[in-house]
N, C-alpha and C positions, 0 to 999 in steps of 0.2 A: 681321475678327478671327477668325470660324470658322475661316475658308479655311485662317489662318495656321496657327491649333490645330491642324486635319489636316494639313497640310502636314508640320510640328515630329513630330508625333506617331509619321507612320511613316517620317519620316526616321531618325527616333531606333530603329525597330527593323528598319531594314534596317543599318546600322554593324555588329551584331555578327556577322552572314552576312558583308558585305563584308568585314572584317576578319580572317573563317575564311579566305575564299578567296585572300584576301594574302597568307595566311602561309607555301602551300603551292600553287600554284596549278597546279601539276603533277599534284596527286596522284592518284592512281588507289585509290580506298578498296576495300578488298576484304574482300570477307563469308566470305571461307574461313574456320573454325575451327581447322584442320589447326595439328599444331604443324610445328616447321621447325629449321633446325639452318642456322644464318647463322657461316661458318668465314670466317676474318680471314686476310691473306698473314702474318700472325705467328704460327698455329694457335689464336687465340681465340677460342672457341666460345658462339655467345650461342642460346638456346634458347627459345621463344617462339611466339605468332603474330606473323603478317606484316601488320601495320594498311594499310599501303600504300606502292607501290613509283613513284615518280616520274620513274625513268630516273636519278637522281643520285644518289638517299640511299634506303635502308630503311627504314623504322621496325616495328618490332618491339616487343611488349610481353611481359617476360616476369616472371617471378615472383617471383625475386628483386631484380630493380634496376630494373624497373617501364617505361613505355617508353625506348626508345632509337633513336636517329637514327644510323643506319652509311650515308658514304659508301659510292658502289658501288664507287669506286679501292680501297678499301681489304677488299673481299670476294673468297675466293677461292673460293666455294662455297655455293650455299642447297641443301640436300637436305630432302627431305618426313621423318618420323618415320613410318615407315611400319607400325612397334611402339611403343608409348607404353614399354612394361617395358623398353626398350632406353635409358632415361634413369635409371641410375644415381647416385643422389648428386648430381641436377644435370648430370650427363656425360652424353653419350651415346656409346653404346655400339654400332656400327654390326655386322652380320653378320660383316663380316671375314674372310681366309684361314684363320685359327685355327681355325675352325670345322670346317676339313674334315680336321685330325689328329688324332690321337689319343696315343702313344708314337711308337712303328714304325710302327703299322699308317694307313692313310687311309681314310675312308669316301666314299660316292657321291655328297655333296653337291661342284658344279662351285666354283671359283673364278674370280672375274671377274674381268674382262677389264680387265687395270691393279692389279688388285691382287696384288702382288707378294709373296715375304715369305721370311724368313731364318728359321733354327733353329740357336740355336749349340750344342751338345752337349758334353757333357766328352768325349766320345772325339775330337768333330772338328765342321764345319759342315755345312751344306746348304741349299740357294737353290732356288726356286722362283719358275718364270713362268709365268701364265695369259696365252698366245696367243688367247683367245677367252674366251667364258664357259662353255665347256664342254672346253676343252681346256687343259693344262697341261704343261710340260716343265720336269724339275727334273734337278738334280746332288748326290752325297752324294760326301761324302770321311774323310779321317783329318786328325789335325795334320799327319800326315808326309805326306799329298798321295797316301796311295796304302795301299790299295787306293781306285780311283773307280768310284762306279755312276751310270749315266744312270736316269733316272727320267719317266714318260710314264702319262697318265691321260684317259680319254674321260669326261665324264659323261653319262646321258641322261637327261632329266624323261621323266614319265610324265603321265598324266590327273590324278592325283592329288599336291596339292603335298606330301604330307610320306612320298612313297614315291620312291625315285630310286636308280639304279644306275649301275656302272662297270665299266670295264674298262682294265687297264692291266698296266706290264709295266717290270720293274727287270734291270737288265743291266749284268752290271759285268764290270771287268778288272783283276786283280792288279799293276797298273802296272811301274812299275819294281822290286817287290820279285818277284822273282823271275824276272827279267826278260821280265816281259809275259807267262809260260806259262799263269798262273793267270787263270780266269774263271769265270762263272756268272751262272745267272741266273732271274728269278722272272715268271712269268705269270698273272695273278688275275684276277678278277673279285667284284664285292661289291654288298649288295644293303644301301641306309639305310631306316630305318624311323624318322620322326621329323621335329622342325623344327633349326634350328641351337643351339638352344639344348638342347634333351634328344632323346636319340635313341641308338638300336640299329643297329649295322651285323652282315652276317654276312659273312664273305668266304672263298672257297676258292678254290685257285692250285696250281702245280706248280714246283717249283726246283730247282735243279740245280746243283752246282760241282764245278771239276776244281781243286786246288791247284796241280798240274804241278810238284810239287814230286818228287824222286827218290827212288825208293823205294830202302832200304841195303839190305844184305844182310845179311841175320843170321845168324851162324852159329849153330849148335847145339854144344853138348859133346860130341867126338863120340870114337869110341875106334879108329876107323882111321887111321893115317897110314902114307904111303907113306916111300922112302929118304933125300926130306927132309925128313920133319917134320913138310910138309904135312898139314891135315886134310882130309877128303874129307865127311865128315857136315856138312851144312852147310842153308840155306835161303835162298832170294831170290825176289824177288817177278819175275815172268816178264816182265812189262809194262814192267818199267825205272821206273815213274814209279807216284806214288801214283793210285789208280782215284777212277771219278768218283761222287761222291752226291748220289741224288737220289731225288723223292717228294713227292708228297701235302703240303699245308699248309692248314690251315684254322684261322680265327680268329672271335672274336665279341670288339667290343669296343663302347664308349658312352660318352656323356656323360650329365652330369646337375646343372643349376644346384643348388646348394646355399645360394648368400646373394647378396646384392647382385653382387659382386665374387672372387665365385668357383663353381669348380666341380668336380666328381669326376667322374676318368675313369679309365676301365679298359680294360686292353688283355691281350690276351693271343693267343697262339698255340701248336698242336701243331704237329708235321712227323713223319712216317713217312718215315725217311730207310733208303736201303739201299745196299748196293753189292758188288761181289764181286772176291777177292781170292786168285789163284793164285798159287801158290809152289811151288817143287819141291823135293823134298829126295835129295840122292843121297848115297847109303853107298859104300863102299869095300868089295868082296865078297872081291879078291885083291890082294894088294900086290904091286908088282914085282918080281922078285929075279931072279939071274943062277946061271946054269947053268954054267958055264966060261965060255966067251966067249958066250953062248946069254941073252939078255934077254928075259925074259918079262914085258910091259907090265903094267900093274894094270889092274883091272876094278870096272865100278861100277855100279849100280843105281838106276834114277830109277824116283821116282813123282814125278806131278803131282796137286798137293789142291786143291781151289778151294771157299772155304769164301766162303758169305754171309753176309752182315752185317746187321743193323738195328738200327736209332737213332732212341729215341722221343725228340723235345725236346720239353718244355713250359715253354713262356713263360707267366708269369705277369704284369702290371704294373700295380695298382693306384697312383694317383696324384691330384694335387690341383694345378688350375690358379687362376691368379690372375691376372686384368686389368685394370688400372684404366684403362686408354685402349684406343682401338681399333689402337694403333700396338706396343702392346709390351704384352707378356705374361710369366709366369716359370711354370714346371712345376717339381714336383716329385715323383718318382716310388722307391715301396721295390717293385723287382722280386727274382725269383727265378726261377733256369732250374736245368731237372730233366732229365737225360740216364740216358734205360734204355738199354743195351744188350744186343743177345743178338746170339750167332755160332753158326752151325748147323755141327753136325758137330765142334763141340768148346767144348760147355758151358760146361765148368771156365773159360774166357774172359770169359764174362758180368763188365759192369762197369757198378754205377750210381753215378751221385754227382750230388749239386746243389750252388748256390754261389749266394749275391747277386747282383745287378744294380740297385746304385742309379742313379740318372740323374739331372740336374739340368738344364733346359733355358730357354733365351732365346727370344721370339717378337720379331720385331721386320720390321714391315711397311713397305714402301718404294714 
C-alpha cells in the first residue's frame, strides 16, 4: 500500500512538467532580455521580448497585449532595438535615411545599404539610392523634368561613433531648357558631430554654373548716328553668352529631437559668388558724308570695360520635422534668401534684396 502511495505521489508531480513539454516541445526558451521588433508581411509590428523561437512560431511578450504566438510564415523581419528611445508611442522608430537630410543641405552620417528614400518637394522630386553603407547615388529634378542634377556622397566612420565625415559632389544640366547649354556644379565635403537623432554638421564646397544663356545687346542712348539713322553708341557683352559664376559655399546645419514625434532643423548656407563681365562700348567720332562724288566713311572709337561682380547669398532655413513611422515623414520649413551685391568699377550698380523661401516636404522610404 506504501509502494502504491509513492508510486501515485510522484506520478502526480511529474504530469505537470509532462504537460509543459507537450505543449511546445520545440521550443527553444531564451534568457535574452533585449527587446526586439517582430514585423509581419502586412507591416504589423509587435514589440517585445522573444520567450522562444521553435522554428514555426515566435512567442513574444509584450506590454501591451501580453504574450503572443506569431507564425514564422507570417514574419517578415525580427530586428534587436538597439536604442530603447527609438520606441515611440509603442512604435518604433528605426535610424532611417531621414536622418542623413536636412533642407538642401546633407550631413556625414552613410545611409544603408537598402534603404532607399524619396523627397517630394513643392518645386519638384528627388530619389535617393544607398549602393553600400557608405555610399549613395541620387537624382533631383523640376516638375518640368528639367533642369536635372545627379547627386553622389562617400561617407567615412571614424574611431569615434558620433564624429563622421563626407565627401560628395552634385552636377547638374540645364536639360532641355535651354537646350542643354546650361550646367553646373557643386563639390563639398562635411564634417557630423552627433548621433542621428541631435547633431551638428559643418560643410564647405566650391560651385559653379554657366546658364549658357545669350547675352543681348544693350544699347545705350546715344547722340551719334550716321546717314541712316543708325546708332553707333551702343554696349554688348564680348563673350556672346551670359559668363560663368562661381565660389566658395559654406554651411552649418543640425537637428535636434524636440518631442516624441518630432523635431527642429536648421539649415542654412552662404556662397561668395563672382564673375566678370566685358562689354565694349563704341561711339561714333565722325559720321559719313560725301564730298561730290568723294565718300568719307564714319569713324568710331572702342573701349573695352570688364567689370567684376560679387554676390553674397545667404540661405537661411529653419524648420520642423514630423515622423510617425519610420516610412514617411512630412517637413516644414519658413526660409529666407538674401542676395548682396556689388560690381566694381561702377558702384552706383550695387543691388540687394531678399525674398521667402517656404518649402514643404514628403519623406517617404522604399
Amino acid at each position: 500500500m506504501r509502494t502504491l502511495f509513492y508510486f501515485a505521489f510522484f506520478f502526480l508531480l511529474a504530469i505537470p512538467g509532462t504537460l509543459m513539454a507537450q505543449d511546445h516541445p520545440g521550443d527553444t526558451v531564451r534568457k535574452d532580455t533585449s527587446l526586439y521588433v517582430v514585423t509581419k508581411h502586412d507591416g504589423t509590428e509587435y514589440i517585445g521580448k522573444i520567450l522562444s523561437d521553435d522554428g514555426r512560431e515566435v512567442l513574444i511578450e509584450t506590454q501591451v497585449l501580453g504574450r503572443i504566438y506569431i507564425p514564422k510564415s507570417e514574419i517578415r523581419s525580427i530586428e534587436k532595438v538597439k536604442d530603447p528611445s527609438s520606441i515611440v508611442y509603442g512604435e518604433y522608430q528605426s535610424v532611417g535615411p531621414f536622418t542623413t537630410r536636412y533642407c538642401f543641405t546633407t550631413n556625414a552620417l552613410p545611409i544603408k545599404k537598402g534603404e532607399n528614400y524619396a523627397m517630394i518637394n513643392l518645386y519638384g522630386p528627388e530619389v535617393h539610392f544607398a549602393l553600400s553603407d557608405h555610399f549613395s547615388l541620387g537624382i533631383m529634378s523640376t516638375w518640368i523634368a528639367s533642369p536635372m542634377v545627379a547627386a553622389a556622397k562617400y561617407s567615412f566612420a571614424t574611431r569615434k561613433e558620433k564624429l563622421n565625415w563626407s565627401v560628395g559632389t552634385l552636377m547638374g544640366s540645364s536639360g532641355y531648357l535651354n537646350l542643354f547649354r546650361g550646367f553646373g556644379g557643386l563639390h563639398f565635403a562635411n564634417i557630423t558631430l552627433g548621433n542621428r537623432k541631435n547633431n551638428i554638421t559643418f560643410a564647405a564646397g566650391y560651385g559653379y554654373a554657366k546658364s549658357g544663356r545669350s547675352a543681348d545687346e544693350t544699347p545705350v542712348d546715344g547722340v551719334y548716328y550716321d546717314s541712316t539713322g543708325m546708332g553707333f553708341d551702343y554696349r554688348y557683352n564680348l563673350n556672346g553668352t551670359m559668363p560663368m559664376t562661381k565660389g566658395p559655399i559654406f554651411s552649418v546645419a543640425g537637428i535636434a529631437k524636440v518631442g516624441a514625434k518630432a523635431s527642429f532643423v536648421f539649415d542654412s548656407m552662404v556662397g561668395v559668388f563672382s564673375d566678370e563681365v566685358s562689354t565694349e562700348t563704341v561711339t561714333v567720332l565722325r559720321e559719313e558724308y560725301w564730298t561730290g562724288n568723294t565718300w568719307t566713311p564714319p569713324s568710331y572709337k572702342s573701349e573695352v570695360i570688364t567689370r567684376s561682380r560679387t554676390t553674397v547669398a545667404l540661405f537661411i532655413m529653419p524648420a520642423m520635422r514630423f515622423q510617425k513611422t519610420d516610412k514617411q515623414a512630412f517637413q516644414v520649413a519658413l526660409a529666407g534668401v538674401a542676395l548682396f551685391r556689388s560690381i566694381t568699377r561702377e558702384p552706383g550698380d550695387n543691388k540687394n534684396n531678399s525674398f521667402p523661401f517656404p518649402m514643404c516636404t514628403w519623406f517617404y522610404r522604399f
